[in-house]
C-alpha positions as CSV (number, residue, x, y, z in Angstrom):
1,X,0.0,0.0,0.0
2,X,1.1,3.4,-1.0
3,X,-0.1,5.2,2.5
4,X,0.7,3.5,6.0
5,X,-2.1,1.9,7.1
6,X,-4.0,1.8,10.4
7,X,-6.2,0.1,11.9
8,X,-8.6,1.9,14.5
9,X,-10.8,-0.3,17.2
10,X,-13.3,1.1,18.7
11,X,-14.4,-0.7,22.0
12,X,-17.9,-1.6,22.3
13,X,-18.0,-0.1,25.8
14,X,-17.3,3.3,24.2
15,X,-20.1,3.7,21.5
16,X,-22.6,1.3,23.6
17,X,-24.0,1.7,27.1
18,X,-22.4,-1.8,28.2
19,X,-24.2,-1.4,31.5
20,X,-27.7,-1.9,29.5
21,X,-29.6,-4.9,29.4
22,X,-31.3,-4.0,26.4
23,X,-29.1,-2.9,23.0
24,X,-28.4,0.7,23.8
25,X,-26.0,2.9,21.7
26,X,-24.2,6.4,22.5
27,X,-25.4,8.1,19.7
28,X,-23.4,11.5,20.9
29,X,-20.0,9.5,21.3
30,X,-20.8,7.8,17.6
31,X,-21.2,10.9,16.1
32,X,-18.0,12.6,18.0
33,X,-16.0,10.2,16.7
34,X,-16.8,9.7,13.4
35,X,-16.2,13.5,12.8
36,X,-12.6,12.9,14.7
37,X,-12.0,10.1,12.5
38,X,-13.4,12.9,9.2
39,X,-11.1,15.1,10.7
40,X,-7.9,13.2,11.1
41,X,-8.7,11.5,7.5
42,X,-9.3,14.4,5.3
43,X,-5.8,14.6,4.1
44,X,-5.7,11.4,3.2
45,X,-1.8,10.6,4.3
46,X,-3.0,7.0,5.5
47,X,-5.2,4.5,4.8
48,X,-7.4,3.2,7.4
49,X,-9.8,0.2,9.1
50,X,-12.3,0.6,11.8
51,X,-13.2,-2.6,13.8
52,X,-15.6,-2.0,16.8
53,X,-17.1,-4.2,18.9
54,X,-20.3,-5.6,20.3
55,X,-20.9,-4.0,23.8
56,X,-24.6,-4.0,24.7
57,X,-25.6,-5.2,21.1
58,X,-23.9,-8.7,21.9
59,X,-22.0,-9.4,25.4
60,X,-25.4,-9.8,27.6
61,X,-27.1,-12.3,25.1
62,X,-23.6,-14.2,24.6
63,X,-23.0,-14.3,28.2
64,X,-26.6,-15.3,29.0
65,X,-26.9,-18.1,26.5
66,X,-23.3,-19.3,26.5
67,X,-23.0,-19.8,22.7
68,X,-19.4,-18.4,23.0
69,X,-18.6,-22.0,25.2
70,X,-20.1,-23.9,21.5
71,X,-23.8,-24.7,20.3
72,X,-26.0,-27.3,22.2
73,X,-29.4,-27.0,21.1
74,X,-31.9,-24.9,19.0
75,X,-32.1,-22.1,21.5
76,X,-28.5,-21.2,20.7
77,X,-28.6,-21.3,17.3
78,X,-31.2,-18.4,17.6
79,X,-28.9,-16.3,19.9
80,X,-26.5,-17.2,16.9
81,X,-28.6,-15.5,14.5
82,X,-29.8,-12.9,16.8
83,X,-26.6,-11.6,17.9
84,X,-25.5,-11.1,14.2
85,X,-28.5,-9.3,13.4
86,X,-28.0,-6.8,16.4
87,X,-24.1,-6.7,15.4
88,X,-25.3,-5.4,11.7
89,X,-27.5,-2.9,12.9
90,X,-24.7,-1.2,15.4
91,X,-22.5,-1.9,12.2
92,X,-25.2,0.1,9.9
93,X,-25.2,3.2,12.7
94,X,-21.6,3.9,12.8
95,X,-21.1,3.4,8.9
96,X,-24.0,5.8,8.9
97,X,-22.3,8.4,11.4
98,X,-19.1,8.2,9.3
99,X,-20.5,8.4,5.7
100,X,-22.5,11.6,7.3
101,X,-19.0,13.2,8.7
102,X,-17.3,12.0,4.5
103,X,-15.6,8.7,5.6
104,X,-16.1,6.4,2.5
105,X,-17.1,4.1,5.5
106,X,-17.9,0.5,3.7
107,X,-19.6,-2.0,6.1
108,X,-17.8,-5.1,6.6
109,X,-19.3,-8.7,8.0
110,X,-16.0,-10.6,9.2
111,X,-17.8,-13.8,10.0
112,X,-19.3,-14.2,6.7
113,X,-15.8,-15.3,5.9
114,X,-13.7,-16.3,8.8
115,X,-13.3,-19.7,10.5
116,X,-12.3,-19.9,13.6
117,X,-10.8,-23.4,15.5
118,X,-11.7,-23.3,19.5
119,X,-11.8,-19.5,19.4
120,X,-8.7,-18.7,17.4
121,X,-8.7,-17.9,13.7
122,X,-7.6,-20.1,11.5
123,X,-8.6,-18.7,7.7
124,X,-10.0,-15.0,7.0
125,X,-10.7,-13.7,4.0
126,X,-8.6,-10.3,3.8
127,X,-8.3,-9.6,0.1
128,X,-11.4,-7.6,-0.5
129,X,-10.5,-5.7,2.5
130,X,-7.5,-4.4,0.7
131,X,-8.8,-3.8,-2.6
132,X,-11.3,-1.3,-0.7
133,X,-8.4,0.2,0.7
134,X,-6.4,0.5,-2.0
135,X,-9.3,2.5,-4.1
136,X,-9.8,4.7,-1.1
137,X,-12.4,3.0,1.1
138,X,-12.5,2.8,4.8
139,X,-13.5,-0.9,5.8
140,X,-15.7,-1.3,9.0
141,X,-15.2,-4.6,10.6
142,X,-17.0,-5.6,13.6
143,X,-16.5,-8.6,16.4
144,X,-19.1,-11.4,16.8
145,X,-20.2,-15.3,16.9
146,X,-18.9,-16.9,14.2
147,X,-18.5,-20.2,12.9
148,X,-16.0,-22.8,15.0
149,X,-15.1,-26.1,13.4
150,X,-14.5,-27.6,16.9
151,X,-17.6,-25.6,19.1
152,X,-19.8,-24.5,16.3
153,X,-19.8,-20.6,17.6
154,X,-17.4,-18.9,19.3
155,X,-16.5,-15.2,19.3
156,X,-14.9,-13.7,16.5
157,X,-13.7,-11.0,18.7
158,X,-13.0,-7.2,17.6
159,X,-9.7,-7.4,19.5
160,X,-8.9,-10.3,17.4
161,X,-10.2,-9.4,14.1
162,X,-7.7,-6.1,14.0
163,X,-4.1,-7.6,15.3
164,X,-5.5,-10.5,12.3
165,X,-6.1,-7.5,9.6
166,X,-3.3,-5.4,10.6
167,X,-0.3,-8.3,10.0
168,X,-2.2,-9.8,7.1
169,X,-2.3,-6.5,5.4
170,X,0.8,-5.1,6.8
171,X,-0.7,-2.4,8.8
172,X,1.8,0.3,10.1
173,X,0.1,-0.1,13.7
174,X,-3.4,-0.3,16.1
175,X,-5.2,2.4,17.8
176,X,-7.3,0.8,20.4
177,X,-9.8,3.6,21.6
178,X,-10.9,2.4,24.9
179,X,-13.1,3.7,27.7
180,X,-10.0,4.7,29.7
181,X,-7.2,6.7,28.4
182,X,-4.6,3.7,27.7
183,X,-3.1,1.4,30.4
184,X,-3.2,1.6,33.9
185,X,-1.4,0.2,37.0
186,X,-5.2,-0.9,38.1
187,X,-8.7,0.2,37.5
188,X,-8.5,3.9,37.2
189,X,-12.5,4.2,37.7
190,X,-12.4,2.7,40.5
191,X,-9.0,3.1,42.4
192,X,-7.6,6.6,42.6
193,X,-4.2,5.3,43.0
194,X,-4.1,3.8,39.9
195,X,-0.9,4.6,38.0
196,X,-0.7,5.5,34.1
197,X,1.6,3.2,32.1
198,X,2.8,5.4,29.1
199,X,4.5,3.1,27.2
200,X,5.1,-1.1,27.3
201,X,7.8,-3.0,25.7
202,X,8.9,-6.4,25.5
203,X,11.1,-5.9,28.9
204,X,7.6,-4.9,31.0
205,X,4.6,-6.4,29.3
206,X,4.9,-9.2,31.3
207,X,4.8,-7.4,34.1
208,X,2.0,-5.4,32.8
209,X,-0.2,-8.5,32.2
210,X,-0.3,-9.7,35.4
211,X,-2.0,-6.2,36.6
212,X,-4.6,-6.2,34.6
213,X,-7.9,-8.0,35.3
214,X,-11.0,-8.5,32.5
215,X,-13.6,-5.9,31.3
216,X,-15.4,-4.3,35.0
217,X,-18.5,-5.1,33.4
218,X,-20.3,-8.2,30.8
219,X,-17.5,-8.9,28.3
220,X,-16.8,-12.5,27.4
221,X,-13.7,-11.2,24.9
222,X,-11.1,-10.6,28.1
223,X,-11.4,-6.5,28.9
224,X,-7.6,-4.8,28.6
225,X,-6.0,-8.2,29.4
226,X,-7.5,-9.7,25.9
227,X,-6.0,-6.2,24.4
228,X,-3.0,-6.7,25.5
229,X,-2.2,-10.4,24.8
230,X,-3.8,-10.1,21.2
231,X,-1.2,-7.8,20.8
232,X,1.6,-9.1,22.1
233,X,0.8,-12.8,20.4
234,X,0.8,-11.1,16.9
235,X,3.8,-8.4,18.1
236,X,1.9,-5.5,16.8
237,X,2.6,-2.1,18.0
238,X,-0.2,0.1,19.3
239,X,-1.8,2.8,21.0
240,X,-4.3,3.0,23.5
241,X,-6.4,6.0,24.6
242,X,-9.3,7.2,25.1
243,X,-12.7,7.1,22.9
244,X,-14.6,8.8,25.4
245,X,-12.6,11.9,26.0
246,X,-13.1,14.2,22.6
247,X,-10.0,14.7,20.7
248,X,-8.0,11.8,22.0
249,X,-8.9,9.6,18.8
250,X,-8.1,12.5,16.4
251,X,-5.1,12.9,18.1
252,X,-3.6,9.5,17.7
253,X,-4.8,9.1,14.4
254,X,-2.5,11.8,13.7
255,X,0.4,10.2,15.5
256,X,0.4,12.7,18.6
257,X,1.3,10.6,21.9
258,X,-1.7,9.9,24.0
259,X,-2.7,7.3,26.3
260,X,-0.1,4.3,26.0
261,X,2.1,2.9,23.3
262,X,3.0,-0.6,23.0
263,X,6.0,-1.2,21.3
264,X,6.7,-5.0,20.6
């Protein structure tokens, strides 16, 4: 590819109300970002791919019917379907917010055409992925259920999906926009002492792994722990910040230094 290519995920606990038990977006915080991502994109001096996950739209259903642990009976394969349909219409509202702020924003179902063995990929289609980028399209991937030749269904996660995309495509690095700003010593919403971890290398990330714990609320993906290890299995390097404080996804996008940068 002629322009360095990144690839942006955007958590589903930043453009969903995670907390919800009912699908619940945050239209305000879709719409902020995709003018950041407008922004940071008008001159065109990279290429770019937005994954974003499932948050409300998938989590509480997957966690409640287990079809991330592999398909027993009829009920699942409903939650199956369901959780697909729900994933395409959180998919249609941020292509929508971004085609609205001039991202070329081209909705993009990953499980139509991955595999995945016991939760891990194993085959993923990512040629049409960089045709569209290549003639100036922004791909928008999301995580969900997909098909698992050992379990039937398992989660095609978004934190999976965009380490996958960025080595197959040779991606220049990840931006993980997050609901906290990067990587901290311990939950910064809920311990005050928590300590901000500006950058992590192959001499502290084991270190760094064994402070953080899973997502504080429904994620069956792994929270900043599944980050982190996605990353450091494919030895991609990254950035995470903030999606919830404005300006903070613009700002990486234009390589400023915010939040934490992992450098494998």
């Amino acid at each position: 590819m002629e322009k360095p290519l990144i690839i942006l995920k955007l958590g589903g606990s930043s453009i969903t109300d995670k907390k919800s038990a009912e699908p619940k977006t945050r239209p305000d915080v879709i719409s902020r970002l995709a003018k950041e991502v407008a922004e940071a994109y008008a001159g065109q001096k990279f290429s770019l791919v937005i994954v974003h996950g499932a948050g409300s739209f998938g989590h509480g259903i997957v966690k409640k019917t287990g079809i991330d642990k592999g398909l027993h009976n009829d009920e699942q394969l409903l939650a199956f379907a369901e959780v697909q349909r729900l994933q395409n219409v959180l998919n249609s509202l941020v292509t929508q917010a971004l085609i609205e702020s001039g991202v070329p924003a081209m909705p993009c179902q990953a499980s139509s055409h991955a595999i995945l063995e016991n939760g891990r990929i194993i085959k993923m289609d990512t040629e049409t992925i960089k045709k569209l980028v290549e003639r100036g399209m922004v791909p928008v991937l999301y995580g969900v259920p997909a098909y698992d030749t050992v379990k039937g269904c398992s989660i095609l996660s978004g934190d999976q999906i965009a380490p996958y995309v960025a080595k197959k495509l040779g991606a220049a690095k990840i931006i993980h926009g997050t609901n906290v700003d990067g990587i901290f010593t311990s939950d910064p919403n809920t311990d005050k002492n928590a300590r901000h971890i500006k950058l992590i290398t192959t001499e502290n990330i084991e270190e760094v792994k064994k402070m953080l714990g899973g997502s504080a609320t429904t994620d069956v993906t792994g929270g900043m722990a599944g980050k982190v290890q996605e990353l450091a299995d494919m030895e991609i390097d990254s950035q995470i910040t903030s999606a919830l404080e404005p300006g903070k996804i613009r700002a990486a996008l234009l390589g400023e230094a915010v939040g934490t940068t992992v450098k494998l």
